[in-house]
C-alpha positions as CSV (number, residue, x, y, z in Angstrom):
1,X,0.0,0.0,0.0
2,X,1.5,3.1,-0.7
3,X,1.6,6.2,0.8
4,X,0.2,8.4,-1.5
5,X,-2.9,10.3,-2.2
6,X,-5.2,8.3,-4.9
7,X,-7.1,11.7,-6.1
8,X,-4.0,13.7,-6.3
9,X,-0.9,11.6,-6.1
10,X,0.5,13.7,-3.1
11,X,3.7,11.6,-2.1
12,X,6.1,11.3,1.1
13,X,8.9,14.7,0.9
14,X,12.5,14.5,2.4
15,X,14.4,16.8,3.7
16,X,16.6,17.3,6.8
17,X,16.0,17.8,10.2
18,X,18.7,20.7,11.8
19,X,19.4,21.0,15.6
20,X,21.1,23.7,16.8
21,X,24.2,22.7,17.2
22,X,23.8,22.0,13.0
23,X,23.4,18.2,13.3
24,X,21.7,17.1,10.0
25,X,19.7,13.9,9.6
26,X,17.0,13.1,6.9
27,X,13.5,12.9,7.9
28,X,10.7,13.0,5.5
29,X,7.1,14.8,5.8
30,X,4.2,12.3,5.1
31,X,1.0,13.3,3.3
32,X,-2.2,13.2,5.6
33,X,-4.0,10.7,4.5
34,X,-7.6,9.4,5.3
35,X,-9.6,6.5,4.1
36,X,-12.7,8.2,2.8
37,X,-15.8,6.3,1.2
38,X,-16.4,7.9,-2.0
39,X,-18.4,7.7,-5.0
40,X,-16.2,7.2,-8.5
41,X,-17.9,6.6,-11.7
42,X,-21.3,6.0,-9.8
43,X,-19.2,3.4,-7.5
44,X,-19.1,3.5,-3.8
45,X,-15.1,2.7,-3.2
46,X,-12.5,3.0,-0.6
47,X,-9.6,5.6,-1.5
48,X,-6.6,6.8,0.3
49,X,-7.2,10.3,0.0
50,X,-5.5,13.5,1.4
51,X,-6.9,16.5,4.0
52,X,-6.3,18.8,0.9
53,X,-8.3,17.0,-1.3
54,X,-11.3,16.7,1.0
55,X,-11.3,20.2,2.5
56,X,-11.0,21.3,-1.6
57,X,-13.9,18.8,-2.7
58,X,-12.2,16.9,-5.0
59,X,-13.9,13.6,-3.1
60,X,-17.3,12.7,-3.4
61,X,-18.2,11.2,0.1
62,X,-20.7,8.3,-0.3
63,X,-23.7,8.5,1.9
């Protein structure tokens, strides 16, 4: 399963984490992702969608 958005295809970013004392790791930021019922072609289906997407309306929930 990955971890991506099924509407939009929002992945995982990476970057680097800095302490003070100018320590660098990576770390990466992960999309929010919620499982949302939603209609698709007139089908009620399951999709790993993001926050953005639902707050924009770019998911039809199913009733």
């Amino acid at each position: 399963m990955a971890l991506a958005c099924e509407v939009c295809g929002k992945k995982p970013s990476f970057g680097n984490t800095i302490s003070h004392a100018h320590n660098v790791r990576r770390r990466r930021w992960n999309p929010n992702l919620r499982r949302v019922k939603a209609v698709v072609k007139g089908v009620h289906k399951h999709l790993r969608v993001c926050t953005a997407c639902i707050r924009a309306g770019r998911v039809k929930k199913a009733a």
